[in-house]
C-alpha positions as a printed NumPy array, in Angstrom:
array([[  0.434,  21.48 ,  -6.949],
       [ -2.43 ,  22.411,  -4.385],
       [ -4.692,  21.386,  -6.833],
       [ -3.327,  17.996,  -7.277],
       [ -3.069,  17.342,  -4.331],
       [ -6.929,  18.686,  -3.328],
       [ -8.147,  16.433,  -6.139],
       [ -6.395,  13.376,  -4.697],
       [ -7.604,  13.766,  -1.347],
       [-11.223,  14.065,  -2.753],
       [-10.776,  10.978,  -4.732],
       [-10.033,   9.466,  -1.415],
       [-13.09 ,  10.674,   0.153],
       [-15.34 ,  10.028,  -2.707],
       [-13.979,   6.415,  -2.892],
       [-14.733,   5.949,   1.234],
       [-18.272,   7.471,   0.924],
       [-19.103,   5.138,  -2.242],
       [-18.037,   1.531,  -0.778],
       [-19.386,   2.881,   2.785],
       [-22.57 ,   3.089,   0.658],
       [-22.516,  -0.325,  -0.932],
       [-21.946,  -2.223,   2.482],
       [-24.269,  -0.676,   4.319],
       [-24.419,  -2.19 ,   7.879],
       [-21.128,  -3.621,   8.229],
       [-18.933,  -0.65 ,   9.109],
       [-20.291,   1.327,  12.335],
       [-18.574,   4.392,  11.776],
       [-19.512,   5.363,  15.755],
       [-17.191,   2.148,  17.047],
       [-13.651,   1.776,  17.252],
       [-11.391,   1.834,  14.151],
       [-10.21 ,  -1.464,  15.396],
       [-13.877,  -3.441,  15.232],
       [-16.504,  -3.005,  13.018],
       [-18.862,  -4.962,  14.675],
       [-18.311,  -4.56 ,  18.84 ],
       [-21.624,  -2.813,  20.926],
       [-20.818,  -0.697,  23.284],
       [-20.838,  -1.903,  26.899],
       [-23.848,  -0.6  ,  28.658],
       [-21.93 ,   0.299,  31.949],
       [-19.178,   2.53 ,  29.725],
       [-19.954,   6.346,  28.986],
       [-18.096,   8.499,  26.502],
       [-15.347,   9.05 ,  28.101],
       [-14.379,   5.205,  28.693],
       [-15.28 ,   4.514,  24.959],
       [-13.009,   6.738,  23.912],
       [-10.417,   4.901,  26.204],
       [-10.73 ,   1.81 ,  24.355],
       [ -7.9  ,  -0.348,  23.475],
       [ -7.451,  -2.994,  20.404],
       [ -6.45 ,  -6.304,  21.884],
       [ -6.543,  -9.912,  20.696],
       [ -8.575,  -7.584,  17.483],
       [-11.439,  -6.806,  20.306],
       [-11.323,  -3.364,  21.989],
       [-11.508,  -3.666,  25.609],
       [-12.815,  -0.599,  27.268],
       [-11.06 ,   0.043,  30.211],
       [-14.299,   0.877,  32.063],
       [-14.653,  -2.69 ,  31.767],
       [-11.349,  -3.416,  32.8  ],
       [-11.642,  -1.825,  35.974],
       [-15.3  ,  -1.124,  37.716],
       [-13.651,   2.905,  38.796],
       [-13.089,   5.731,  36.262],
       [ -9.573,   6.182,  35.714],
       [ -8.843,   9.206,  36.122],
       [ -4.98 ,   9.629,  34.587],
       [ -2.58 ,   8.317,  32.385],
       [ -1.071,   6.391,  35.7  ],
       [ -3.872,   4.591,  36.139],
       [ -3.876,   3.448,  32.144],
       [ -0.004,   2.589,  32.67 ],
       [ -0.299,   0.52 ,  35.961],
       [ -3.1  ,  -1.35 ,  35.174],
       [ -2.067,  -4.746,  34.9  ],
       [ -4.543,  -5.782,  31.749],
       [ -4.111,  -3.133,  29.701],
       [  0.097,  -2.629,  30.705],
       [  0.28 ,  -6.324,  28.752],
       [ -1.677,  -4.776,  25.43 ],
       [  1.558,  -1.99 ,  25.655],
       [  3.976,  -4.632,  26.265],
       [  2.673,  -6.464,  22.927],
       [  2.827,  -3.281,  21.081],
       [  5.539,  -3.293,  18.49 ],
       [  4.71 ,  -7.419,  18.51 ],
       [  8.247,  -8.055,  20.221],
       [  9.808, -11.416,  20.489],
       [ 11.575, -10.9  ,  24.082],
       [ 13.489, -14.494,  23.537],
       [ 15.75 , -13.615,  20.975],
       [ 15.062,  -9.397,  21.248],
       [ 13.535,  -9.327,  17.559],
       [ 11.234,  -8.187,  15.585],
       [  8.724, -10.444,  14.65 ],
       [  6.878, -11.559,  11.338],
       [  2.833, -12.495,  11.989],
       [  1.934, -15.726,  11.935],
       [ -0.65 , -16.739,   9.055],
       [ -3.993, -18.63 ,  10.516],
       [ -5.471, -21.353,   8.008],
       [ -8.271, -20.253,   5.828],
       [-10.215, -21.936,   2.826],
       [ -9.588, -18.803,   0.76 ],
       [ -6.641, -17.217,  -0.777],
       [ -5.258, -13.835,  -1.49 ],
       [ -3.354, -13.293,  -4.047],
       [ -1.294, -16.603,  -3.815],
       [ -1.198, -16.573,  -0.723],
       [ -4.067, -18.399,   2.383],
       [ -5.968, -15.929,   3.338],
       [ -5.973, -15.045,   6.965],
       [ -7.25 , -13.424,   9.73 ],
       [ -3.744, -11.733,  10.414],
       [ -4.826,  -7.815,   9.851],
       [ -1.157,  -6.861,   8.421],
       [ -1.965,  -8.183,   5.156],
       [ -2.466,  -5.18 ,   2.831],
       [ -3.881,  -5.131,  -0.56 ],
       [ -0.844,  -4.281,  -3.001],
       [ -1.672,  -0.823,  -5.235],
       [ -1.771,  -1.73 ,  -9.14 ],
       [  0.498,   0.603, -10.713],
       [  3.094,   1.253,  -8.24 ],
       [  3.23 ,  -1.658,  -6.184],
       [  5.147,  -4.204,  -3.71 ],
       [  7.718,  -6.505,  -4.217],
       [  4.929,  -9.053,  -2.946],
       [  2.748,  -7.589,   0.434],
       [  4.56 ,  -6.553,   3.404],
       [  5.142,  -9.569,   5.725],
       [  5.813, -12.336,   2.665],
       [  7.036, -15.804,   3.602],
       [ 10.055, -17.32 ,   2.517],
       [  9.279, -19.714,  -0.528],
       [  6.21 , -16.644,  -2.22 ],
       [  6.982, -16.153,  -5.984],
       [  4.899, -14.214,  -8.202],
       [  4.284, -13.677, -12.176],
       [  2.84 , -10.252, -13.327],
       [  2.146,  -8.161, -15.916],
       [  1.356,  -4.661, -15.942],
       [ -0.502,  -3.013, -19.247],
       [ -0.823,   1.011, -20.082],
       [ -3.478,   1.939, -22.437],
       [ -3.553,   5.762, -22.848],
       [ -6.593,   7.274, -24.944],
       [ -6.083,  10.446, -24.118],
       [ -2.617,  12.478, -23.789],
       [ -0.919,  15.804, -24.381],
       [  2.878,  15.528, -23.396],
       [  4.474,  18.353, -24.378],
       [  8.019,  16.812, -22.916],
       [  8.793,  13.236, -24.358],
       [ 11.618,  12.717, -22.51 ],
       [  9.326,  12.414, -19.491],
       [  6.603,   9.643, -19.732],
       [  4.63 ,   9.851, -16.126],
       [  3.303,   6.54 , -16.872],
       [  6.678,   4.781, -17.428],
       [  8.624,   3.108, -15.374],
       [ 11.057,   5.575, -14.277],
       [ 12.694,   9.285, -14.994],
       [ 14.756,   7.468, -17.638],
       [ 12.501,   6.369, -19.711],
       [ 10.868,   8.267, -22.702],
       [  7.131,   8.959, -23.778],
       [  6.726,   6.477, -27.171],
       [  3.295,   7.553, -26.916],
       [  2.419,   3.558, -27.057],
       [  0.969,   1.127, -24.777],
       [  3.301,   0.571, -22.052],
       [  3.77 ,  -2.818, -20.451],
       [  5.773,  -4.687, -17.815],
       [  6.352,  -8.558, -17.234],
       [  7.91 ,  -8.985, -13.767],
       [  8.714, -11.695, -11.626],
       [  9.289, -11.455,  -7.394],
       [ 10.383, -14.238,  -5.18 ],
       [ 10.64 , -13.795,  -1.163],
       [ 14.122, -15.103,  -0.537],
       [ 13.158, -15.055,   3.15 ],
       [ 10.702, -14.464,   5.799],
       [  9.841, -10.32 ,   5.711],
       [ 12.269,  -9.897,   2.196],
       [ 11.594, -10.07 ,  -1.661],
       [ 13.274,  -8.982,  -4.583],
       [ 12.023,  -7.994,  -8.095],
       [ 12.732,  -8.102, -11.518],
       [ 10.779,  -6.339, -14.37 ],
       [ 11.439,  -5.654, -18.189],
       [  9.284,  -2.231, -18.878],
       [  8.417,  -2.2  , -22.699],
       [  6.484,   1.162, -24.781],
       [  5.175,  -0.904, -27.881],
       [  8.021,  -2.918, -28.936],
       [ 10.847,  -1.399, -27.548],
       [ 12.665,  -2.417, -24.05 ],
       [ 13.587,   0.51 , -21.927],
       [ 14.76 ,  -0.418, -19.014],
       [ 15.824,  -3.058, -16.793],
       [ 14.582,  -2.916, -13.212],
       [ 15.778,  -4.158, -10.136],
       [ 14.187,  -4.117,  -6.658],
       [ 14.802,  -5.309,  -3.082],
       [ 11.685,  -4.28 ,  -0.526],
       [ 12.269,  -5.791,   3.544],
       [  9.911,  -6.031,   6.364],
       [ 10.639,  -3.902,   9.79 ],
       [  7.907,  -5.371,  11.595],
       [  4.146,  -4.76 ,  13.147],
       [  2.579,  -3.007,  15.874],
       [ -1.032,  -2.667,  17.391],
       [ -2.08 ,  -6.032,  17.181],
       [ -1.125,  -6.223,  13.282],
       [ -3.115,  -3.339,  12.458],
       [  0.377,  -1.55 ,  11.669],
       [  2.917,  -3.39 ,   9.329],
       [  5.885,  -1.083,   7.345],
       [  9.111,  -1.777,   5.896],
       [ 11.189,  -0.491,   2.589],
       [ 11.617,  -0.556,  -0.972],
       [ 14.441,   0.105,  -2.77 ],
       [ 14.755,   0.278,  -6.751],
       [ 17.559,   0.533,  -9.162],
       [ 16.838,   0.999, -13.038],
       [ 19.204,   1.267, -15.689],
       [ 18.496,   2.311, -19.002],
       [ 19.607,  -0.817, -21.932],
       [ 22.571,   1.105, -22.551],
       [ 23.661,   1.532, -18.788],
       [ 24.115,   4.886, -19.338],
       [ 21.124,   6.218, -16.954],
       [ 20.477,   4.696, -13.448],
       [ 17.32 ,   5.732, -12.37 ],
       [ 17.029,   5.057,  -8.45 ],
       [ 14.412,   4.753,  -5.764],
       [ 14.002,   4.633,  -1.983],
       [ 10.643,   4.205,  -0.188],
       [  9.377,   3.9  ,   3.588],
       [  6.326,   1.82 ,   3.4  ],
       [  3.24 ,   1.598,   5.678],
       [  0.104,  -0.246,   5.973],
       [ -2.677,   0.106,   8.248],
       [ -5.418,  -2.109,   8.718],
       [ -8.607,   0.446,   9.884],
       [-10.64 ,  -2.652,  10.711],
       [-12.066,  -6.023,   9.151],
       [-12.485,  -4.037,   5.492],
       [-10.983,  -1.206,   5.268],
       [ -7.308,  -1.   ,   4.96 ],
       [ -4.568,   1.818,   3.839],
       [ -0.645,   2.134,   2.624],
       [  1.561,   5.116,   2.296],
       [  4.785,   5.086,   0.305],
       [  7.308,   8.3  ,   1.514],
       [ 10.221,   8.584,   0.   ],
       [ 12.332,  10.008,  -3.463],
       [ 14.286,   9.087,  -6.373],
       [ 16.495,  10.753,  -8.528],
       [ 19.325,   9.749, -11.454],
       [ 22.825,   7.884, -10.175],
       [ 24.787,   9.04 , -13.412],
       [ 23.9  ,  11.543, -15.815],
       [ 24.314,  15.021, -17.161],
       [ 22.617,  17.117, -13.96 ],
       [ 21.377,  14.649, -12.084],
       [ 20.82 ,  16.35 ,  -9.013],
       [ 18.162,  17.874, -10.371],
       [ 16.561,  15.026, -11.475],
       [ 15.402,  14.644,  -7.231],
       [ 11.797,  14.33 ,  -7.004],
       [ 10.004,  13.42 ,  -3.394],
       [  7.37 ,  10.773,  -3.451],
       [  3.762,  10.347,  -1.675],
       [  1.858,   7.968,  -2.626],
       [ -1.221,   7.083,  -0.798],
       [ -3.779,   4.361,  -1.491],
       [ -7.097,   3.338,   0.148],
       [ -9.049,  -0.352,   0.193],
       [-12.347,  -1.765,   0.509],
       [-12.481,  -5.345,   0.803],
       [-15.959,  -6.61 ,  -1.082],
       [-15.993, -10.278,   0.263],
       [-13.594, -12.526,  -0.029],
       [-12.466, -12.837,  -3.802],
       [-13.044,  -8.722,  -4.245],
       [-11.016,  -5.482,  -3.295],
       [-11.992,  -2.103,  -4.235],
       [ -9.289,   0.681,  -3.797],
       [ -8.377,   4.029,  -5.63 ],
       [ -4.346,   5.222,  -5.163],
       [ -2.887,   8.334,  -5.747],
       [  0.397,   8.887,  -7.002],
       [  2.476,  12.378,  -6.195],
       [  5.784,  13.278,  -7.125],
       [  7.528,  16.492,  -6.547],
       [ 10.556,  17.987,  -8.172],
       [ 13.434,  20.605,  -7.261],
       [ 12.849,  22.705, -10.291],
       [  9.103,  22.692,  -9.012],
       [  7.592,  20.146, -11.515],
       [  4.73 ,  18.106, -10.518],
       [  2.641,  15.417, -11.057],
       [ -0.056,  13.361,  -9.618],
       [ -1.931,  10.227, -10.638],
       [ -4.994,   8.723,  -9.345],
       [ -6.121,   5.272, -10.201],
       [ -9.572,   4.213,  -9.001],
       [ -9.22 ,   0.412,  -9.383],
       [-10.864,  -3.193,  -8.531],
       [ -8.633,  -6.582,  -8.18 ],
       [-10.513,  -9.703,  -8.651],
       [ -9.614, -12.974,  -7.491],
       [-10.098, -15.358, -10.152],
       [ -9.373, -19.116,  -8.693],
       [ -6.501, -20.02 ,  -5.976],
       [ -3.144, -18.349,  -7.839],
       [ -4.46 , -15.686, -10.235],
       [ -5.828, -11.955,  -9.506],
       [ -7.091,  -9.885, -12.54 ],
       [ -6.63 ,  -5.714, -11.546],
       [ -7.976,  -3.114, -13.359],
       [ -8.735,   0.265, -13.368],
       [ -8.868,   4.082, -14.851],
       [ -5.249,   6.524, -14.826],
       [ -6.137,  10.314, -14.52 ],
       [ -2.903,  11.874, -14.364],
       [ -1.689,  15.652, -14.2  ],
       [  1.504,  17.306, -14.72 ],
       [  3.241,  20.449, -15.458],
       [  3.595,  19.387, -19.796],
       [  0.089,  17.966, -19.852],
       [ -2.102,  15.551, -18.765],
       [ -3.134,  11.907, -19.524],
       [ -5.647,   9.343, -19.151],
       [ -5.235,   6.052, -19.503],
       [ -7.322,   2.082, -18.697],
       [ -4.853,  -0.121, -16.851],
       [ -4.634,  -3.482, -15.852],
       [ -2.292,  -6.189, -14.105],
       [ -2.624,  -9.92 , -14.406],
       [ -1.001, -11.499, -11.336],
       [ -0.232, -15.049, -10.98 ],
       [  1.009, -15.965,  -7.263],
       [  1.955, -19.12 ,  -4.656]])
């Protein structure tokens, strides 16, 4: 398990050093994680840099903010400037004591059917375990995908299991695995799913799915919510089940990240306590202009009996016109009966 998870996090860093590489110049890796771009003031040392706040996507130094050194966290508190950033923290609609949603600014562009904006919560979806639509979709979004599983290498010495299925309920066919889904936002922050998961010809599965929007913080760098997954077997005699805590960062104008923490286990079946397995699943984006994202996501699940496994997926998604997004990339995955590899890709059509 150590190793899996050592090999992940190197994937990660490997993936960061790479795109760093090819867009060279426009990531200062000395400035805030806030701003890519903002020069330091020339009457702020160190020690007020490291002070600095994100506001209005800017980081304010508070040397600048006030012409003394502060010298304690009462200062930072009372200040009147920066007490307003802390009052806008968790983006908190005193009027009707709500969370709420970011608003979308107008762009030429889109993003995955949707305008793209200058509103920092929206997060680049993983391809193989991903959203029901990004975190913060509007009311009215509807989306069209389909996932596809090529393996060309595998050793499974447990069919029951297939890692690259849909769930613990399906089986390993040994076949190309694929997925036609549809997801709809029903309203403002919430989106259900619905998804047929096929291995060659034969329909394992149905799978349902209801993911909701908490809210964001820091300016919209910080957006999370939940996901929530029920799958039955076509005989309704397995219920495979899944709860998630999601999270999405945006590091700065580029560079973005989302965690998935959570578990899933078997609602009816022989044993099916011991079917719990705790989920981490990390990925890690590089936006490449406007119509390109590079990203690599690692999957890691952990059983009670102490079985393992853990994907990676180095991947690109291309926007191709206003509504459709072609993602693609390589599986690597490791577990305790084998190992596979495997070229994936999901067609997504979106408005």
């Amino acid at each position: 398990m150590q190793g899996s998870i050592l090999s992940g996090l190197h994937a990660l860093l490997v993936f960061w050093w790479a795109t760093h590489i090819l867009a060279q110049g426009d990531v200062c890796l000395g400035n805030s994680p806030f701003e890519s771009n903002v020069e330091r003031s020339e009457n702020s040392d160190d020690d007020a840099w490291m002070w600095g706040l994100a506001r209005n996507s800017h980081v304010v130094s508070l040397m600048d903010i006030r012409q003394e050194p502060m010298t304690s966290i009462t200062d930072v508190l009372t200040d009147q400037n920066v007490s307003s950033s802390y009052k806008d923290f968790v983006n908190h609609d005193d009027a009707d004591n709500s969370f709420r949603l970011p608003e979308r600014l107008s762009s030429n562009g889109s993003r995955n059917g949707r305008e793209a904006t200058q509103d920092y919560s929206a997060i680049p979806e993983p391809m193989l375990f991903d959203l029901v639509r990004p975190l913060g979709a509007k009311h009215g979004e509807i989306e069209l995908n389909t996932l596809a599983v090529f393996p060309w290498r595998a050793i499974n010495r447990d069919v029951e299991r297939d890692p690259f299925g849909s769930g613990q309920t399906t089986r390993d066919l040994g076949g190309i695995e694929w997925a036609p889904e549809i997801e709809y936002a029903f309203a403002d922050g919430w989106a259900i799913e619905f998804e047929l998961p096929f291995e060659k010809a034969t329909l394992e599965a149905y799978k349902f799915a209801l993911q909701g929007t908490f809210g964001t913080a820091f300016d919209n760098h910080f957006i999370h919510g939940f996901q929530m997954i029920v799958e039955p077997t076509t005989n309704w005699t397995l219920w495979n089940s899944t709860l998630l805590y999601l999270v999405g960062v945006r590091l700065d104008e580029v560079w973005s990240a989302l965690l998935m923490v959570g578990g899933r286990m078997n609602l009816a079946g022989p044993d099916n306590d011991a079917t719990f397995e705790r989920l981490f699943n990390a990925s890690l984006f590089r936006e490449i202009g406007e119509h390109v994202v590079l990203g690599v996501e690692v999957n890691h699940a952990v059983g009670n009996r102490g079985r393992n496994q853990t994907i990676v997926v180095p991947q690109a998604h291309l926007e191709i016109g206003r509504f459709w997004e072609l993602q693609s990339g390589i599986g690597m995955g490791v577990f305790d009966e084998g190992s596979e590899q495997s070229f994936i890709m999901r067609l997504i059509y979106a408005r």
